[in-house]
MDAnalysis code that builds the backbone (N, CA, C; Angstrom):
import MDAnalysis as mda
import numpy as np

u = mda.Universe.empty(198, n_residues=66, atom_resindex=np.repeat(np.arange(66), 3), trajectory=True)
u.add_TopologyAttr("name", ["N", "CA", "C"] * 66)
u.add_TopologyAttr("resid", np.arange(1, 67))
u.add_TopologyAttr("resname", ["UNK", "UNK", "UNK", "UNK", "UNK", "UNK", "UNK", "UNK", "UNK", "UNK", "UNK", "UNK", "UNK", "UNK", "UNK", "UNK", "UNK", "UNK", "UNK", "UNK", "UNK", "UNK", "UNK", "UNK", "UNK", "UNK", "UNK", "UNK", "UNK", "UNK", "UNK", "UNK", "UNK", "UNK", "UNK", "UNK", "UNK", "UNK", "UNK", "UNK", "UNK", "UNK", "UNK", "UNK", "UNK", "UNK", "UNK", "UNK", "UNK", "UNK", "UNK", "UNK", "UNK", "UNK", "UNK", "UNK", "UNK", "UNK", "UNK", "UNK", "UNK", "UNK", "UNK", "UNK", "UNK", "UNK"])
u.atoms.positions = np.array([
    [-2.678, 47.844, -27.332],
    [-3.694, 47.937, -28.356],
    [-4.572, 46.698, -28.269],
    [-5.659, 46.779, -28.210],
    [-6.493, 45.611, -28.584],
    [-7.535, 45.518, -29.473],
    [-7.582, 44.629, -30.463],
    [-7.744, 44.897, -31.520],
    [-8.380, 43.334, -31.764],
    [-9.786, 43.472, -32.573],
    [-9.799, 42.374, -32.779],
    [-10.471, 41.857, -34.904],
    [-10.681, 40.950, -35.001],
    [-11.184, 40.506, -36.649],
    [-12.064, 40.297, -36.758],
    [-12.848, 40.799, -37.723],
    [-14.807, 40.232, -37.794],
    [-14.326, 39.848, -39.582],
    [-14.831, 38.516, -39.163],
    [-15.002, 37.808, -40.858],
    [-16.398, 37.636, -41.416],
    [-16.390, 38.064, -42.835],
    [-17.893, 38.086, -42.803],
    [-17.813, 37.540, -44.687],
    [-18.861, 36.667, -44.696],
    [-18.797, 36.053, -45.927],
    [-20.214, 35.431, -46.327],
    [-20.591, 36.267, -47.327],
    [-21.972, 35.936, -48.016],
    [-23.235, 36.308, -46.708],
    [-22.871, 37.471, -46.131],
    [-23.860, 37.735, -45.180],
    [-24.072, 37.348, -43.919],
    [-23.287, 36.380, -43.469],
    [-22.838, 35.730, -42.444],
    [-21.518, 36.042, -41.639],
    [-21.589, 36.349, -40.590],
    [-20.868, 37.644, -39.968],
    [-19.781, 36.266, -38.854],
    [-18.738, 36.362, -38.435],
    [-18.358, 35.962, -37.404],
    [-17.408, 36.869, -36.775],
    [-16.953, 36.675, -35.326],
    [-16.123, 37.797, -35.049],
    [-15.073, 37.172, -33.964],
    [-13.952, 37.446, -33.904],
    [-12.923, 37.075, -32.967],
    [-12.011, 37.573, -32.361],
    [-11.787, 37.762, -31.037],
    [-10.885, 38.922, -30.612],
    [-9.010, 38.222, -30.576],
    [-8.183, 39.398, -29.843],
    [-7.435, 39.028, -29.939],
    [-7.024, 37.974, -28.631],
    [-6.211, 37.408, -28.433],
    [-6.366, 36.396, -27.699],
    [-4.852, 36.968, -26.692],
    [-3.456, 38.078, -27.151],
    [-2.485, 38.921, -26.446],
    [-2.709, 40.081, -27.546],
    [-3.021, 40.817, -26.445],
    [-2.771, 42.801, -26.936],
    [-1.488, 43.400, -27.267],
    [-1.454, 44.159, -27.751],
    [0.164, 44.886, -27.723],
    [0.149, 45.083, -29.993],
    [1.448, 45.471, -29.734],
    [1.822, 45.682, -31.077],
    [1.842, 44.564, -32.125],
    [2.125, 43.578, -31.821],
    [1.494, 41.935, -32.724],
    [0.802, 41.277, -31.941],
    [-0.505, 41.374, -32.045],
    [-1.375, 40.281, -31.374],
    [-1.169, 39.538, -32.052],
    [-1.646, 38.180, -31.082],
    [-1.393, 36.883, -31.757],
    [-3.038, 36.217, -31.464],
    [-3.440, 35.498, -31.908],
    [-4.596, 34.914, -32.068],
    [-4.797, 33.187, -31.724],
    [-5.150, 32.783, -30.927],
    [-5.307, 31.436, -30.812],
    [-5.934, 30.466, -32.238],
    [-5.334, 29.212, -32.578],
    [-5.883, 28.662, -33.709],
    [-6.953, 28.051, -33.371],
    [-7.836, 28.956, -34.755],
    [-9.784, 28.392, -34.970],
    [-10.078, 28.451, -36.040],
    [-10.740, 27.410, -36.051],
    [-11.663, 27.142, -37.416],
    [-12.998, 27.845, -37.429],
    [-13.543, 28.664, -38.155],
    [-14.825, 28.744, -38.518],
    [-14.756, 28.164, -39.988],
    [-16.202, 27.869, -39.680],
    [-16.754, 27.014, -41.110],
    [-18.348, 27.773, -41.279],
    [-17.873, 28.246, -42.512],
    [-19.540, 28.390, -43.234],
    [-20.106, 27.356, -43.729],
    [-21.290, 27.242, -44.060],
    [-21.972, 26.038, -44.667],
    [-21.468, 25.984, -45.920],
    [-21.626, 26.992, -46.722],
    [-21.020, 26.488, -48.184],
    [-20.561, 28.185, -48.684],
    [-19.647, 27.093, -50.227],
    [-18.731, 28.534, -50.304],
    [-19.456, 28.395, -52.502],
    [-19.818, 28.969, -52.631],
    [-20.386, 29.176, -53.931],
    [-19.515, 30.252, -54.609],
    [-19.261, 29.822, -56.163],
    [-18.485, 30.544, -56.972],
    [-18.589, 31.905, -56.674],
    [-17.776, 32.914, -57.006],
    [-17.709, 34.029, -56.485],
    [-18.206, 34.522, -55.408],
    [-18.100, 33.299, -54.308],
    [-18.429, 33.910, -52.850],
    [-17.282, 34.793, -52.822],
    [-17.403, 35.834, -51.608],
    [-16.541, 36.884, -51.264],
    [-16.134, 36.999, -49.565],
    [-15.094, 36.693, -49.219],
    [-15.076, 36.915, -47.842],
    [-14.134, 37.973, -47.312],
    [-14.794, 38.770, -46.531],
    [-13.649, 39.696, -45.801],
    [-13.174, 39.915, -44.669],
    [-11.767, 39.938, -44.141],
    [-11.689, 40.310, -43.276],
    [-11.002, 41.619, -42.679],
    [-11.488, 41.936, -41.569],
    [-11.473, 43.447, -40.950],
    [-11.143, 43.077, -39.789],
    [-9.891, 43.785, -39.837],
    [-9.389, 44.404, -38.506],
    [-9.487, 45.748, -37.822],
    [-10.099, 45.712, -36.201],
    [-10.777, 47.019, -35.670],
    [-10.401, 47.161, -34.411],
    [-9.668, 48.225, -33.690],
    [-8.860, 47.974, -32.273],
    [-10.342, 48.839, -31.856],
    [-10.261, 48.666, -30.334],
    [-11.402, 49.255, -29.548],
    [-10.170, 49.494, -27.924],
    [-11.424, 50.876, -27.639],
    [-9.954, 50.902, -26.834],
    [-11.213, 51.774, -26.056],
    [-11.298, 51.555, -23.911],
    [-12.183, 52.069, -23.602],
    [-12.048, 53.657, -23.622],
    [-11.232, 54.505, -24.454],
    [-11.964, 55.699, -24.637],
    [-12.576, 56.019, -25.892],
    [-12.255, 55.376, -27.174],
    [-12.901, 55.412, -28.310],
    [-13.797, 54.590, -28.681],
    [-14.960, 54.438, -29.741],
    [-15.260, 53.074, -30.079],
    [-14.710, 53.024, -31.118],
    [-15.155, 51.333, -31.799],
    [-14.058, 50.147, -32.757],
    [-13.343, 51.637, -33.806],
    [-12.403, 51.220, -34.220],
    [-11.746, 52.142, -35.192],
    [-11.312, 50.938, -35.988],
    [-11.484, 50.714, -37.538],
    [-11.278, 49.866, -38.740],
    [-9.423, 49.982, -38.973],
    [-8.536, 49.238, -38.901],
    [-7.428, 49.035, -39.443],
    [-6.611, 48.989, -40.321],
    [-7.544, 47.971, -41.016],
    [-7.187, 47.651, -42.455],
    [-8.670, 45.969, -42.917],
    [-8.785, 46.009, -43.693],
    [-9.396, 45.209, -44.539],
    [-9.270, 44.308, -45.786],
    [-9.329, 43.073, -46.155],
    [-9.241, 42.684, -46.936],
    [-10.734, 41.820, -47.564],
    [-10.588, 41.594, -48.781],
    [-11.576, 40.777, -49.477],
    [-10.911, 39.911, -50.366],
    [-11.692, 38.721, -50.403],
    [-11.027, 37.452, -50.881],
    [-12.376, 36.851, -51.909],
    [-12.012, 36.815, -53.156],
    [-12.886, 36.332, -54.040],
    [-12.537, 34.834, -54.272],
    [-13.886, 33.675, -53.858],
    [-13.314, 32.877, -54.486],
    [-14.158, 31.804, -55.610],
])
């Protein structure tokens, strides 16, 4: 499976794949940094495997109010 995370917060999109495929990918440690995080900013992240006979298919999702 390969599968990767697009974080996206206050309109500002970033995206990161997986770094080993299979049933628990694991992800290399990274920082993204937005410029600023303002009261009830909202960030989400989405997980989406892509696989060359389908395109991205959504996983699961979360949103984080903060």
């Amino acid at each position: 499976m390969s599968v990767y995370v697009k974080l996206k917060m206050d309109g500002q999109e970033e995206k990161k794949t997986s770094s080993q495929s299979g049933k628990n990918p694991k992800w290399d440690n990274e920082t993204f940094i937005f410029p600023s995080i303002a009261r009830k900013s909202q960030m989400e992240f989405s997980v989406y495997h892509k696989s060359l006979f389908s395109n991205e298919e959504l996983i699961g999702n979360a949103i984080f109010i903060f």
